[in-house]
Backbone of each chain as nested JSON, in Angstrom:
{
  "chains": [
    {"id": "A", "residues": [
      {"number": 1, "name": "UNK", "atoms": {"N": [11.295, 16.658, -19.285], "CA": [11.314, 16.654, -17.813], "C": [10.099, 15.899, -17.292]}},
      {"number": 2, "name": "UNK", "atoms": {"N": [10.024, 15.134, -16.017], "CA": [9.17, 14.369, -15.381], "C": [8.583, 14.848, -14.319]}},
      {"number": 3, "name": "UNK", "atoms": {"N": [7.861, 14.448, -13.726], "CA": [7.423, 14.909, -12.38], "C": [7.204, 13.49, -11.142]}},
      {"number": 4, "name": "UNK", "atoms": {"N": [7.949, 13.827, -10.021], "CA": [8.822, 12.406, -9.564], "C": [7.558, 12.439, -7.958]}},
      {"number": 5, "name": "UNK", "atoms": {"N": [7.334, 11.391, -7.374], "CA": [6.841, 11.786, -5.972], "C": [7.552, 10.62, -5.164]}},
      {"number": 6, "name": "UNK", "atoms": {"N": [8.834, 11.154, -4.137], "CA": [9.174, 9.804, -3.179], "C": [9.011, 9.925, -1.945]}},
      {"number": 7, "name": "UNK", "atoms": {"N": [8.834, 9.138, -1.57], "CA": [8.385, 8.354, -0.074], "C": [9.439, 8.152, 0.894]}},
      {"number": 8, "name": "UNK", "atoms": {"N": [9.512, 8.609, 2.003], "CA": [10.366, 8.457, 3.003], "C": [9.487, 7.781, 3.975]}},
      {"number": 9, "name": "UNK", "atoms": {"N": [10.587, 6.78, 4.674], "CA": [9.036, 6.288, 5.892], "C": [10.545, 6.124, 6.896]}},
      {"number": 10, "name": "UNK", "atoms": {"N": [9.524, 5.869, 8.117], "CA": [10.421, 5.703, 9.419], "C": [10.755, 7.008, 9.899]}},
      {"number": 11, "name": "UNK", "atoms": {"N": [10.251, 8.408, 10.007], "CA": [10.266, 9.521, 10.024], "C": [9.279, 10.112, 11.299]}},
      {"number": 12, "name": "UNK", "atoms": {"N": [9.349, 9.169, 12.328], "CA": [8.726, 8.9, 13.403], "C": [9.019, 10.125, 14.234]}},
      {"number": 13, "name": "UNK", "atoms": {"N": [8.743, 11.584, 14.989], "CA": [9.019, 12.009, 15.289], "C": [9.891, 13.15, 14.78]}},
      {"number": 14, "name": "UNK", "atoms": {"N": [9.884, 13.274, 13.604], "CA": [10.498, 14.322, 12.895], "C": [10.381, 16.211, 13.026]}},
      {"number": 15, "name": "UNK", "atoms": {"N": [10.936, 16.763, 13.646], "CA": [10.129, 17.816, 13.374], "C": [10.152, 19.027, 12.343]}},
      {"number": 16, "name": "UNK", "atoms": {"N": [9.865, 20.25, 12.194], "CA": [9.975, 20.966, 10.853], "C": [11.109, 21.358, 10.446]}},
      {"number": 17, "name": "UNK", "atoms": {"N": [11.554, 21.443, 11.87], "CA": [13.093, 22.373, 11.598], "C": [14.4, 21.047, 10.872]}},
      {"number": 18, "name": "UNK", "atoms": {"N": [13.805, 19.911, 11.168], "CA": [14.428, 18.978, 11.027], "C": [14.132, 18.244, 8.993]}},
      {"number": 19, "name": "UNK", "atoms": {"N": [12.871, 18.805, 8.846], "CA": [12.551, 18.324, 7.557], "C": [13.132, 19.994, 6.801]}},
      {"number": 20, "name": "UNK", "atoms": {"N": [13.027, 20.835, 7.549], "CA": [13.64, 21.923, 6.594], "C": [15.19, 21.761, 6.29]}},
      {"number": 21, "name": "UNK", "atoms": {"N": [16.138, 21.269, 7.042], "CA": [17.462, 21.06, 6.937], "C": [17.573, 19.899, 5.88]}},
      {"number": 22, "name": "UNK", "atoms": {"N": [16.815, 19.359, 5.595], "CA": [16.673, 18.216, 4.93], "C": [16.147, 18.564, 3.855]}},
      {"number": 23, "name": "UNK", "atoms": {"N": [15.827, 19.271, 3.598], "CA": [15.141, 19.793, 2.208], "C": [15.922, 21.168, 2.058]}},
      {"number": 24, "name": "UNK", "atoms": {"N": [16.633, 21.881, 2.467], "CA": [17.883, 22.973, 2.086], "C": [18.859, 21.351, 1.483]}},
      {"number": 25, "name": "UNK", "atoms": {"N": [19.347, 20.961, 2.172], "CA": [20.535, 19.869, 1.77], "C": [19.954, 19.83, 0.602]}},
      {"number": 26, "name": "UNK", "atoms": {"N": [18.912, 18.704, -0.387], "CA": [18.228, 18.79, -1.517], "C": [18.434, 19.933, -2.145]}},
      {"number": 27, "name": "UNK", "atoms": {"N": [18.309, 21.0, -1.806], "CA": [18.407, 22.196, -2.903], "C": [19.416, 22.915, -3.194]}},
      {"number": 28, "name": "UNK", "atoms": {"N": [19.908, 22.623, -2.303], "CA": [21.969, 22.975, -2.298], "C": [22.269, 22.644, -3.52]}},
      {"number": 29, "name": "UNK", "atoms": {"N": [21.87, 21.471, -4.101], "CA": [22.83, 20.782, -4.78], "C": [21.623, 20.001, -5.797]}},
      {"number": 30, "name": "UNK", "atoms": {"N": [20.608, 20.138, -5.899], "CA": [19.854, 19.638, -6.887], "C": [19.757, 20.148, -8.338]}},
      {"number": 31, "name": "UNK", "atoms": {"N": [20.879, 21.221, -8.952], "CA": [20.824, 21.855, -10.051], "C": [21.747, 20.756, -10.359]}},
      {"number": 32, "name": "UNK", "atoms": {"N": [23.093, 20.471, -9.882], "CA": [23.963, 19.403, -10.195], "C": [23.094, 18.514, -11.76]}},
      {"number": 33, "name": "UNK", "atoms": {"N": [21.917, 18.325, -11.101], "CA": [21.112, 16.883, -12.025], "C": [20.281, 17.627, -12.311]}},
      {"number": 34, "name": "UNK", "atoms": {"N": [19.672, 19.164, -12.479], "CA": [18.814, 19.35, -12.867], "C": [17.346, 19.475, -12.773]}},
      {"number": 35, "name": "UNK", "atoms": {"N": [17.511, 18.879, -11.059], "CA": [15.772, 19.054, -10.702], "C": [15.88, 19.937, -9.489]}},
      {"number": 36, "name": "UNK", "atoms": {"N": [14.494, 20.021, -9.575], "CA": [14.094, 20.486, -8.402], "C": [12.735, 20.039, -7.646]}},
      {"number": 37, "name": "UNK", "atoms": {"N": [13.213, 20.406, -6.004], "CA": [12.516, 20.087, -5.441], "C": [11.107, 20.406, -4.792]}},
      {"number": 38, "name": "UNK", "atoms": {"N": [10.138, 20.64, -5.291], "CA": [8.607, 21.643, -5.286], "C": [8.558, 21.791, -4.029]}},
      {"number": 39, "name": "UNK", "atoms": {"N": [8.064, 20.258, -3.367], "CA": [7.115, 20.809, -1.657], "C": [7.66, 19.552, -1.148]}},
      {"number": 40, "name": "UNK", "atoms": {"N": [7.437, 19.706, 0.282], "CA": [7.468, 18.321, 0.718], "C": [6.662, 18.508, 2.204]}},
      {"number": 41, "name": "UNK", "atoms": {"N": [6.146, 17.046, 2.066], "CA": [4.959, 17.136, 3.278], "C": [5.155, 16.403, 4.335]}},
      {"number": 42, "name": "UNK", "atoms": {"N": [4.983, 16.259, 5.557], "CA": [5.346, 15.491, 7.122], "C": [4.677, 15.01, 7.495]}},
      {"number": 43, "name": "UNK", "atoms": {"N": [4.39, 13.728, 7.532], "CA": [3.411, 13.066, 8.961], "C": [3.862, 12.441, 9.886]}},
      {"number": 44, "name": "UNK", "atoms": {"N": [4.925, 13.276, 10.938], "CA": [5.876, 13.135, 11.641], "C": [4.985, 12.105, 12.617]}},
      {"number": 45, "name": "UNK", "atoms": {"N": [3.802, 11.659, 12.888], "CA": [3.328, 10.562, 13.742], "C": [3.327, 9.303, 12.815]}},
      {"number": 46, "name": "UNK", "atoms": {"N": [3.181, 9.025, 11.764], "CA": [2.835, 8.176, 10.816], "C": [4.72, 7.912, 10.561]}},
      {"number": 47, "name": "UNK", "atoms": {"N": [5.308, 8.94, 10.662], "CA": [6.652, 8.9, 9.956], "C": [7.036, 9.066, 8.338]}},
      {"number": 48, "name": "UNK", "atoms": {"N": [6.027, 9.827, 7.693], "CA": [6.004, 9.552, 6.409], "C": [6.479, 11.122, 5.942]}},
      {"number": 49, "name": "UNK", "atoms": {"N": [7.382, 11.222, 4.858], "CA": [7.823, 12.235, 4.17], "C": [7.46, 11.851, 2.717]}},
      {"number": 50, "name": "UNK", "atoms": {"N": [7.091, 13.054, 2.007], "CA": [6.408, 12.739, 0.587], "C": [7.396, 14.678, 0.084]}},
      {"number": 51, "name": "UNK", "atoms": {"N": [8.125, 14.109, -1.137], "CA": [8.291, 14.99, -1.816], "C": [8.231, 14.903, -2.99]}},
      {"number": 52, "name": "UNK", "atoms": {"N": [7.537, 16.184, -3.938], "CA": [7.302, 16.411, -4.917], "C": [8.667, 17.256, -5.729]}},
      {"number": 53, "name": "UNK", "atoms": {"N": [8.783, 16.306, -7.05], "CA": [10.057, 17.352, -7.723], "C": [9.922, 17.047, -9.175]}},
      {"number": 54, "name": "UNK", "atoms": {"N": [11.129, 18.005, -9.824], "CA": [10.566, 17.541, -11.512], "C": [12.112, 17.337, -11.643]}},
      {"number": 55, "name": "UNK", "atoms": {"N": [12.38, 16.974, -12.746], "CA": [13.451, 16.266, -12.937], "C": [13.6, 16.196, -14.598]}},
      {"number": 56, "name": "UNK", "atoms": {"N": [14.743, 15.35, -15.142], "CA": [14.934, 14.736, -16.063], "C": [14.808, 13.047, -15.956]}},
      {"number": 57, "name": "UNK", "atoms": {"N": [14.946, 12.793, -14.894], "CA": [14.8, 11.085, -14.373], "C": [14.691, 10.73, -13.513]}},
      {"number": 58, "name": "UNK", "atoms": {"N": [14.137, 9.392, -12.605], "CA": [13.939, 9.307, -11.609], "C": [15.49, 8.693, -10.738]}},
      {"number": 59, "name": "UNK", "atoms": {"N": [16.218, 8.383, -11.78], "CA": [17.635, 8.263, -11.017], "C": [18.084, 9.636, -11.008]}},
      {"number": 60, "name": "UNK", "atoms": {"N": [17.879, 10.675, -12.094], "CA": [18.264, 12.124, -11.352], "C": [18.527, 12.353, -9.726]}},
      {"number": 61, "name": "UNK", "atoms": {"N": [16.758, 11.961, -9.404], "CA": [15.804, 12.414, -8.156], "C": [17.097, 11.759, -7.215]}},
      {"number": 62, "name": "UNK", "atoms": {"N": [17.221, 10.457, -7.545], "CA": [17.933, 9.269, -6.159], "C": [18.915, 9.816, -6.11]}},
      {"number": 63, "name": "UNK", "atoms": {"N": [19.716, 10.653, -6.747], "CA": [21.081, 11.012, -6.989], "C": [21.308, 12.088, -5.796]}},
      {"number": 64, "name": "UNK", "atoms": {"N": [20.195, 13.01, -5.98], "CA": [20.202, 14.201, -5.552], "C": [19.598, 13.465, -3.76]}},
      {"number": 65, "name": "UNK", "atoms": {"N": [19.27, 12.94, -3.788], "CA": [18.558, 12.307, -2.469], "C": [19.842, 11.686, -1.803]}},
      {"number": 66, "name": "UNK", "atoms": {"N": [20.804, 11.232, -2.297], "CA": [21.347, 9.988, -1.891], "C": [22.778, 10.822, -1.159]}},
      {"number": 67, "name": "UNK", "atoms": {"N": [23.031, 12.405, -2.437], "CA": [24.474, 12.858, -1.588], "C": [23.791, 13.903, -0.639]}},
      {"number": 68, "name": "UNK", "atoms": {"N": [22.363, 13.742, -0.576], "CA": [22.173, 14.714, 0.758], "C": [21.814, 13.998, 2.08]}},
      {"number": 69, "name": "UNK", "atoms": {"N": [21.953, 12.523, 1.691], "CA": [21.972, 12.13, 3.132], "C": [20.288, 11.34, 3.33]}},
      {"number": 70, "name": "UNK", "atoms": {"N": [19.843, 11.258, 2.483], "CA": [18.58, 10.647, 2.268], "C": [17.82, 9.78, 1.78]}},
      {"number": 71, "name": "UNK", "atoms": {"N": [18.726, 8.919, 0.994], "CA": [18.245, 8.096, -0.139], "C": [16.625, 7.333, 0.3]}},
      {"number": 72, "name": "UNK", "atoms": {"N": [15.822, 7.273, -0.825], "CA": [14.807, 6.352, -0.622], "C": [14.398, 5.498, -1.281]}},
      {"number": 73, "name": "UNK", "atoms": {"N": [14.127, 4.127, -1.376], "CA": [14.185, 3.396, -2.682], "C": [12.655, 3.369, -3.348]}},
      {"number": 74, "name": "UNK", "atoms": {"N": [11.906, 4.621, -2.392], "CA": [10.371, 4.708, -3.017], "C": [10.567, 6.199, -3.826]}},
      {"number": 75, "name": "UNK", "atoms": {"N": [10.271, 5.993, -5.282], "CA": [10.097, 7.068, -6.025], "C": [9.337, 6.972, -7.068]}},
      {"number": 76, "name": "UNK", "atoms": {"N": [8.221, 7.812, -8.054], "CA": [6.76, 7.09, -8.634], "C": [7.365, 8.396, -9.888]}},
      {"number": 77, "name": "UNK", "atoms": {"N": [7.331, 7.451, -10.746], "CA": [6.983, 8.863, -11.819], "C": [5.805, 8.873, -11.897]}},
      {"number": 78, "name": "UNK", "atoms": {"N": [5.409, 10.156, -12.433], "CA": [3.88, 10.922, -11.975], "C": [3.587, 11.487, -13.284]}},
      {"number": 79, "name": "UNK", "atoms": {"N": [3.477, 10.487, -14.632], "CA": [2.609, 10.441, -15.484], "C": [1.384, 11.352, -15.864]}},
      {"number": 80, "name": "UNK", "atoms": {"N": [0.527, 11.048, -14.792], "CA": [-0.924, 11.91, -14.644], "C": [-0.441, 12.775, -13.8]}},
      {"number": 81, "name": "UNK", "atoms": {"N": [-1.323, 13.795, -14.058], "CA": [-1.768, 15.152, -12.851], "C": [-2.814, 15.654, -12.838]}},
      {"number": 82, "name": "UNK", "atoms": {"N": [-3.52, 15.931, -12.082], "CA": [-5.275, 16.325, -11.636], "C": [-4.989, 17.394, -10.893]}}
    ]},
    {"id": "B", "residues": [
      {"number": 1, "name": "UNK", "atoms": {"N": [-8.483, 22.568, 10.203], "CA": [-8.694, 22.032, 9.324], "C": [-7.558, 21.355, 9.176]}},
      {"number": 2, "name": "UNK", "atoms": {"N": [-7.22, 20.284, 8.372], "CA": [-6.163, 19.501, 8.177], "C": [-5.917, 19.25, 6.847]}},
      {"number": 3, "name": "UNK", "atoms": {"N": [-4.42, 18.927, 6.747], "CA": [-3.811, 18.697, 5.066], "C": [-3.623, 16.824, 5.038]}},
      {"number": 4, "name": "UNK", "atoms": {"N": [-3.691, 16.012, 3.977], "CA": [-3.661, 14.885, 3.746], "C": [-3.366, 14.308, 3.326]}},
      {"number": 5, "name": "UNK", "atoms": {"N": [-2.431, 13.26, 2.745], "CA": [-1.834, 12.555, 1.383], "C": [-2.19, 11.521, 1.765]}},
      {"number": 6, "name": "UNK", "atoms": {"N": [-3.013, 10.958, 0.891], "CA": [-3.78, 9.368, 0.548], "C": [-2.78, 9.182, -0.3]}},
      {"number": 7, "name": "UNK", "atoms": {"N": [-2.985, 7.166, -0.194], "CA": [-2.344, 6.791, -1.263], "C": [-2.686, 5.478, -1.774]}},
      {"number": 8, "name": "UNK", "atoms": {"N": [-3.049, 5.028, -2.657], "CA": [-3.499, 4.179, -3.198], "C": [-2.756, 3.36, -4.028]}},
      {"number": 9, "name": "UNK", "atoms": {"N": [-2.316, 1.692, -3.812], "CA": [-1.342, 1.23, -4.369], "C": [-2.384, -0.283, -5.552]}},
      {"number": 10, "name": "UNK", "atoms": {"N": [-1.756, -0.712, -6.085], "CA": [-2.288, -1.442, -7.193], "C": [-2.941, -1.154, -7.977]}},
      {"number": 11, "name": "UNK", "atoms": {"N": [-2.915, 0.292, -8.713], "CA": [-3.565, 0.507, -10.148], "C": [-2.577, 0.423, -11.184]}},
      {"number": 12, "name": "UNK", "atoms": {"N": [-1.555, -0.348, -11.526], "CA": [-0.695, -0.342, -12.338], "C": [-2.021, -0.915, -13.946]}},
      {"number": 13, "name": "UNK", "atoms": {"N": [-1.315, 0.469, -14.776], "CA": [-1.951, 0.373, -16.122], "C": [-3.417, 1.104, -15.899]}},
      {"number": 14, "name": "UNK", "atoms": {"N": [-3.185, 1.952, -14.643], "CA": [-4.713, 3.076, -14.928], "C": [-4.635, 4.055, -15.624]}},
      {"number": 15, "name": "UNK", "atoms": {"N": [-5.333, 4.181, -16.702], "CA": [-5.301, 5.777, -17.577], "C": [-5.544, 7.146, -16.897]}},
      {"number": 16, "name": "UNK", "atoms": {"N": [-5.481, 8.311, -17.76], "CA": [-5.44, 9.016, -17.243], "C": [-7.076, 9.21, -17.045]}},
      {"number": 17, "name": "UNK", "atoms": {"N": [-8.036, 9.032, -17.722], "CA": [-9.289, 9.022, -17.782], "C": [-9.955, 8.536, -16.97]}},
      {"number": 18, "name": "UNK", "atoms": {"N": [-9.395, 7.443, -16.447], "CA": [-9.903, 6.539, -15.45], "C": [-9.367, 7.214, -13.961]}},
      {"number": 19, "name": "UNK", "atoms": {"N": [-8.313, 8.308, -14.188], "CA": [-8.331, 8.426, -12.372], "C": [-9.205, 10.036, -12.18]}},
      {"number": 20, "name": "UNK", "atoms": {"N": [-9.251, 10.463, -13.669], "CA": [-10.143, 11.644, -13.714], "C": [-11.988, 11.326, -13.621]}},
      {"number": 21, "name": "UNK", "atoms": {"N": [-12.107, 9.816, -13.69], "CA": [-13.468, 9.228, -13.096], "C": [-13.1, 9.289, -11.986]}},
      {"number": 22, "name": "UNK", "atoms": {"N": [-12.695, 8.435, -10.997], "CA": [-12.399, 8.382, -9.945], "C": [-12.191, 9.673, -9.06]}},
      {"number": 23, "name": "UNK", "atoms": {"N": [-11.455, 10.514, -9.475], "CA": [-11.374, 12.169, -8.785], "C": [-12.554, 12.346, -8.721]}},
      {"number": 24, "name": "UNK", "atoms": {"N": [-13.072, 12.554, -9.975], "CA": [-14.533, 13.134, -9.96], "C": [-15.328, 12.555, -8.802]}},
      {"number": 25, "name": "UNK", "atoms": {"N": [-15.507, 11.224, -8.643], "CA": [-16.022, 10.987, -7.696], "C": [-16.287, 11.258, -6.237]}},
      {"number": 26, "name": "UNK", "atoms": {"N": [-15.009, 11.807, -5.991], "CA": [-14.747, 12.014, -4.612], "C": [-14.917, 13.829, -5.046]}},
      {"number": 27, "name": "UNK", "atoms": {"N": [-15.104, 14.446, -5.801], "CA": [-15.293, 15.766, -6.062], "C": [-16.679, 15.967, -5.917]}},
      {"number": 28, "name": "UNK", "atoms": {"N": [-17.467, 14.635, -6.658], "CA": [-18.799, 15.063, -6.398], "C": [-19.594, 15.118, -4.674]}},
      {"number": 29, "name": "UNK", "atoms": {"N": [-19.129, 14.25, -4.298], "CA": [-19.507, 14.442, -2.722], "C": [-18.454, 14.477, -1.459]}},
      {"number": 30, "name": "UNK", "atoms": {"N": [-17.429, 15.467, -1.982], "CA": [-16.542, 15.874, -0.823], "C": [-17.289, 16.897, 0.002]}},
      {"number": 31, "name": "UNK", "atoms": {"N": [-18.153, 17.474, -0.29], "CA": [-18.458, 18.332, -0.029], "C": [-19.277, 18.068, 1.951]}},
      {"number": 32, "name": "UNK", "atoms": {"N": [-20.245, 17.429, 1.331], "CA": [-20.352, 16.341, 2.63], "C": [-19.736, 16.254, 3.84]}},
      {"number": 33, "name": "UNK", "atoms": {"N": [-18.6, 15.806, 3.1], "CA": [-17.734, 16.062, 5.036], "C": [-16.641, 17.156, 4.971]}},
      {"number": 34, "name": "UNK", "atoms": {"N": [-16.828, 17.999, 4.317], "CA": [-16.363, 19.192, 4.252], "C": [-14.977, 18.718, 3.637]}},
      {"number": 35, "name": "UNK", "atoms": {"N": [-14.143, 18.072, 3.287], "CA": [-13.318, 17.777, 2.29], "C": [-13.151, 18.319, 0.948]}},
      {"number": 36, "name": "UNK", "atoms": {"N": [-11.92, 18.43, 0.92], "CA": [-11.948, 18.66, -0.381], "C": [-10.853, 18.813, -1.273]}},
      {"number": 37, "name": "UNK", "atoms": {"N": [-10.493, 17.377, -2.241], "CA": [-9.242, 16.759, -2.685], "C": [-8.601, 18.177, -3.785]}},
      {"number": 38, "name": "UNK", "atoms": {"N": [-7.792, 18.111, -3.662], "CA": [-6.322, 19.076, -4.375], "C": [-6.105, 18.99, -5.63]}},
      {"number": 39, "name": "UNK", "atoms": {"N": [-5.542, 17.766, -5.282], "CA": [-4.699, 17.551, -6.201], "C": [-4.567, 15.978, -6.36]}},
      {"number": 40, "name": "UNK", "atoms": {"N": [-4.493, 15.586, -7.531], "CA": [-4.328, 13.503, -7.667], "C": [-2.804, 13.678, -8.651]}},
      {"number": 41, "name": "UNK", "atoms": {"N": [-2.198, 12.366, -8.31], "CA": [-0.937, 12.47, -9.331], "C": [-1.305, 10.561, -9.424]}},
      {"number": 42, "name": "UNK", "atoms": {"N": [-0.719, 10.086, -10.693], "CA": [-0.777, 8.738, -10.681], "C": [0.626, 8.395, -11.441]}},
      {"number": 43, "name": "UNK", "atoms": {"N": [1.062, 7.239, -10.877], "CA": [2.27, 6.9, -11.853], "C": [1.505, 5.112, -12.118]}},
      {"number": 44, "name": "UNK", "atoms": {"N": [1.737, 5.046, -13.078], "CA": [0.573, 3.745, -13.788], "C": [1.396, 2.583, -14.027]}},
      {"number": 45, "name": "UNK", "atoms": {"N": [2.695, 2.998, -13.844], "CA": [3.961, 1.875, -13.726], "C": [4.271, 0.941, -12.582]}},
      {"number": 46, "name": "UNK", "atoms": {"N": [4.042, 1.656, -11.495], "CA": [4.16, 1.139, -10.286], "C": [2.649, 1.201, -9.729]}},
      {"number": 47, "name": "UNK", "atoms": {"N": [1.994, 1.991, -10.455], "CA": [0.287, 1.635, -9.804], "C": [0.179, 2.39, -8.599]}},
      {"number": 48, "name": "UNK", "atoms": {"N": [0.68, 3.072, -8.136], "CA": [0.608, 3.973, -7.238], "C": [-0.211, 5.491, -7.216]}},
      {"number": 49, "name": "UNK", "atoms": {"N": [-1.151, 5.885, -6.667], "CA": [-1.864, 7.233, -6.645], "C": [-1.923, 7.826, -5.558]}},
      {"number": 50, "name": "UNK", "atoms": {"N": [-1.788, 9.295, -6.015], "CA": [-1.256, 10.07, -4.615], "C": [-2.34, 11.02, -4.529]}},
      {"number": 51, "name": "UNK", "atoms": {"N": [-3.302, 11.379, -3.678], "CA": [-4.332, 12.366, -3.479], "C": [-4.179, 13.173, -2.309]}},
      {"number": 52, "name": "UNK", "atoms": {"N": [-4.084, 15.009, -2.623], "CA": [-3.926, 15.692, -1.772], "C": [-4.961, 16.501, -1.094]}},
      {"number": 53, "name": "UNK", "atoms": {"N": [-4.895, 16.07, -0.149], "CA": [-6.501, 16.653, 0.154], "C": [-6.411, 17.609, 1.746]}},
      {"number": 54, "name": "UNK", "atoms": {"N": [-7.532, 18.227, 1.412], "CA": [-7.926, 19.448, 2.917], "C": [-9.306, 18.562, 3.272]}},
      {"number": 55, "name": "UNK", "atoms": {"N": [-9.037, 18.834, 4.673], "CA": [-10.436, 18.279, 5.394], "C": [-10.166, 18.371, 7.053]}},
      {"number": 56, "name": "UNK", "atoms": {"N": [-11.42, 18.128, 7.596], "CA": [-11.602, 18.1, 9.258], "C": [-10.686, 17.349, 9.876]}},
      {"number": 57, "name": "UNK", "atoms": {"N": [-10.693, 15.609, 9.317], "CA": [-10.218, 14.909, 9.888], "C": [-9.796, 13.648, 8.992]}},
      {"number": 58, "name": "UNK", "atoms": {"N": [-8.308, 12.947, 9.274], "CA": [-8.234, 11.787, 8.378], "C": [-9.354, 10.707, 8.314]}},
      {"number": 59, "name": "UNK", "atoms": {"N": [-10.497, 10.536, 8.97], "CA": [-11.673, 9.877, 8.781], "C": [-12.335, 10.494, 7.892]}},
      {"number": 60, "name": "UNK", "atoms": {"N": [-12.622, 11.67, 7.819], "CA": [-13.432, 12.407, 6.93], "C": [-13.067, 11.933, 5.551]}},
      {"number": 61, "name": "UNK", "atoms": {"N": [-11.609, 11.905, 5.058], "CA": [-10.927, 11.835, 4.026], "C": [-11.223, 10.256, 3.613]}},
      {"number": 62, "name": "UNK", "atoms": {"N": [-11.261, 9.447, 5.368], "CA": [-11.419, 7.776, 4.421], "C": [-13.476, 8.025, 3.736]}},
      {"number": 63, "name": "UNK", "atoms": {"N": [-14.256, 8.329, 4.278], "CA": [-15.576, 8.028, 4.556], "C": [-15.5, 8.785, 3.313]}},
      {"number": 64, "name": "UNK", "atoms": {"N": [-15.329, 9.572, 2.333], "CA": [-15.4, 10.616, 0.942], "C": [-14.588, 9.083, -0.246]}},
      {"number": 65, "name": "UNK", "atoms": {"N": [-13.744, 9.085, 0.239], "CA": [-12.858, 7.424, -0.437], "C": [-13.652, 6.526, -0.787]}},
      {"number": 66, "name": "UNK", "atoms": {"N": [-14.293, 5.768, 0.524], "CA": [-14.779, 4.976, 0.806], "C": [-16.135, 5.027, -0.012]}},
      {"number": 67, "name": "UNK", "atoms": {"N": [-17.032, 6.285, 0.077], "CA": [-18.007, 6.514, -0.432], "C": [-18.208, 6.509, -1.738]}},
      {"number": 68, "name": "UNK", "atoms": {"N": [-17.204, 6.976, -2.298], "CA": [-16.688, 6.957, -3.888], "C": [-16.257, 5.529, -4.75]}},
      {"number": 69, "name": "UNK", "atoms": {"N": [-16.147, 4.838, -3.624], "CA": [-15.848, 3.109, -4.405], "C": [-13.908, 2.757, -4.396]}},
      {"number": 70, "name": "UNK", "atoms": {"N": [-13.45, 4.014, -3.533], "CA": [-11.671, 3.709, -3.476], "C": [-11.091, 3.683, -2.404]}},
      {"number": 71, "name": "UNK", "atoms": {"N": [-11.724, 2.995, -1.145], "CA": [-10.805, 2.871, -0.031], "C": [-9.827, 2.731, 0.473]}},
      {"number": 72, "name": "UNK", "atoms": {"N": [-8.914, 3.266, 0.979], "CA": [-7.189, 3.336, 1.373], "C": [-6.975, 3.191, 2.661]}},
      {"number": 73, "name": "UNK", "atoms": {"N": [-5.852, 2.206, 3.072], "CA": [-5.656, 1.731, 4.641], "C": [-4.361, 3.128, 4.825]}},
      {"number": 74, "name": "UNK", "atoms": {"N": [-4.149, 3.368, 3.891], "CA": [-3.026, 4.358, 3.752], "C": [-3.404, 5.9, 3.517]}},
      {"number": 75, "name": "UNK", "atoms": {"N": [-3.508, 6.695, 4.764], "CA": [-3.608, 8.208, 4.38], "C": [-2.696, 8.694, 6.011]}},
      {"number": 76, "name": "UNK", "atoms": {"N": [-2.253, 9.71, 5.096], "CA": [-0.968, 10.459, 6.336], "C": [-1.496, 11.925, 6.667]}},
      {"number": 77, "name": "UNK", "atoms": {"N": [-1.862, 12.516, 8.014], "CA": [-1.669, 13.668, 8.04], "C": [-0.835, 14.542, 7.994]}},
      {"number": 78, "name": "UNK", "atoms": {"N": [-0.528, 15.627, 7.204], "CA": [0.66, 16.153, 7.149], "C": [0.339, 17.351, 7.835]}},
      {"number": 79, "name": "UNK", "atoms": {"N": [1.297, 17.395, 8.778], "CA": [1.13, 18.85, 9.774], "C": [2.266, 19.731, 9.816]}},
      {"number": 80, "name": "UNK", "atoms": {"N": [2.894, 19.222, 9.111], "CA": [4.521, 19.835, 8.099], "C": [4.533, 19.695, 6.607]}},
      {"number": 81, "name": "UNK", "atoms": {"N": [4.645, 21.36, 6.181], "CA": [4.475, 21.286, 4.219], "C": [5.676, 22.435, 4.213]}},
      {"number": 82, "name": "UNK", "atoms": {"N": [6.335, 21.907, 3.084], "CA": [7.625, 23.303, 2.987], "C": [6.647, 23.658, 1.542]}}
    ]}
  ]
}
């Protein structure tokens, strides 16, 4: 298993209730492939969404992103951890 | 107090040793502006590093960076964490 971090941008105005529906969708259905989704963080002025998940692959991750309505083509496998 | 995700792009092929120098750095004098980094993840493929940090203010977070020898045009406040 890996540990994945992707990037959402254009998230301009987002608010919590809006990143929480968005991250239930993700977990609905993220056993399908096997991962899961840890945390995910908002910088609803910046527009930036960052979520942390572990996985078996980083096409796992896109899979699970893509039938919830989210796809992002930024995703980092995360090698190191500090 | 505030939550933070820096991010730092073009270290493709940094070890793990080398971002545990670099942490350190910003560990040794976060203290300073009352900062104080989390967590680092690196994926060395795409060269990308992700630093999670608590502090006053996203300036605080560049001037601890900056001070350390790793400046980033890129840090997001996150005022939404699931």
């Amino acid at each position: 298993m890996g540990k994945f971090m992707d990037v959402h941008s254009g998230f301009v105005g987002v608010t919590a209730e809006q990143l929480r529906d968005a991250h239930d969708r993700d977990l609905a259905i993220e056993h399908d492939e096997d991962v899961h989704f840890e945390r995910a963080w908002l910088d609803p002025e910046q527009g930036k969404v960052f979520c942390l998940a572990t996985g078996p692959s980083k096409e796992a991750v896109q899979r699970v992103h893509e039938r919830a309505g989210h796809p992002t083509p930024e995703i980092y496998e995360l090698t190191v951890e500090l």
